[in-house]
C-alpha positions in Angstrom: 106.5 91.5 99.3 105.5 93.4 96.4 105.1 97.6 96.1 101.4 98.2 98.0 99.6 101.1 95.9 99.1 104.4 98.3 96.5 107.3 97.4 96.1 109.7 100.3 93.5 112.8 100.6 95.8 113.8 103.8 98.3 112.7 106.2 97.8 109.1 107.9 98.0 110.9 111.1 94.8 113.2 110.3 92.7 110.1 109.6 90.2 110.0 112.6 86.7 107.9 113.4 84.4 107.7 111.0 86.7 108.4 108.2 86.6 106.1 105.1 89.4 103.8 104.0 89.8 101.5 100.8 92.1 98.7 101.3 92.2 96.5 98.1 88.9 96.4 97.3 87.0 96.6 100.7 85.4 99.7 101.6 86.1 100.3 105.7 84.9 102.2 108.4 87.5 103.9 110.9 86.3 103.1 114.6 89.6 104.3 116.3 93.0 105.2 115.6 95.4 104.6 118.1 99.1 104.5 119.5 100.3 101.1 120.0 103.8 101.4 121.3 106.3 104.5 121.8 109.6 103.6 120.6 111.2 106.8 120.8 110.0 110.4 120.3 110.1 110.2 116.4 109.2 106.6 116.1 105.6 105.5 116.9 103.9 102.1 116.0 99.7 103.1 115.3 97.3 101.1 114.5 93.9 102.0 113.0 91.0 99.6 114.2 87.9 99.6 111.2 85.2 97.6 110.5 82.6 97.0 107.2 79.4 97.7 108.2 78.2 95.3 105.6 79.7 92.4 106.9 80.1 93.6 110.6 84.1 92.1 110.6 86.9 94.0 112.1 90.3 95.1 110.3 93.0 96.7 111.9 96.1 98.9 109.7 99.3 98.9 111.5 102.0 101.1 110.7 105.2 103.2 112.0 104.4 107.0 112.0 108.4 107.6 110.4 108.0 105.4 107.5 104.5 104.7 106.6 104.7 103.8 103.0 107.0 101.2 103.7 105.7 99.7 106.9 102.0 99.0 106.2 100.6 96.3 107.3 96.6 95.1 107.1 94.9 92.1 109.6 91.6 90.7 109.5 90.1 89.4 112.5 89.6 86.2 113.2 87.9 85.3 116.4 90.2 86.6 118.8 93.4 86.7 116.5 94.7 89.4 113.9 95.7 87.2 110.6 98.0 89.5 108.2 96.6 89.9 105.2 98.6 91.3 101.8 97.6 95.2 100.8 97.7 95.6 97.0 96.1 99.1 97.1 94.9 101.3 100.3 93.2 104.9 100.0 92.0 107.7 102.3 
């Protein structure tokens, strides 16, 4: 798993619908950003749900609110399934 290149205008947890996001070189909509699962009071497992309006498919960013940089993840959807797909670079 190689380095994933992070440029941030603010904090991940400031990032709200209809915010913009770059991830590699896709330019996404943010629908909703969400809490997945509580695992304890500092360690909380988000996910933000986006979409490209230009081709009407749905992404979804994954990460852990106490170490974001290192625990990134990025899915396309596929049907009914999320399919993990490798970040190289991500911006907001």
């Amino acid at each position: 798993m190689s380095e994933i290149k992070i440029k941030s205008s603010k904090p991940i947890a400031q990032i709200k619908k209809g915010d913009k996001i770059k991830v590699n070189d896709l330019v996404l909509e943010v629908d909703a950003h969400a809490l997945l699962i509580k695992h304890s009071d500092t360690t909380k497992e988000m996910a933000i749900d986006c979409f490209d309006s230009k081709t009407d498919k749905d992404y979804q960013i994954r990460y852990f609110s106490d170490r974001v940089e290192d625990s990134l993840q990025f899915y396309e959807l596929a049907e009914i399934v999320y399919n993990e797909v490798e970040i190289e670079k991500i911006e907001w």
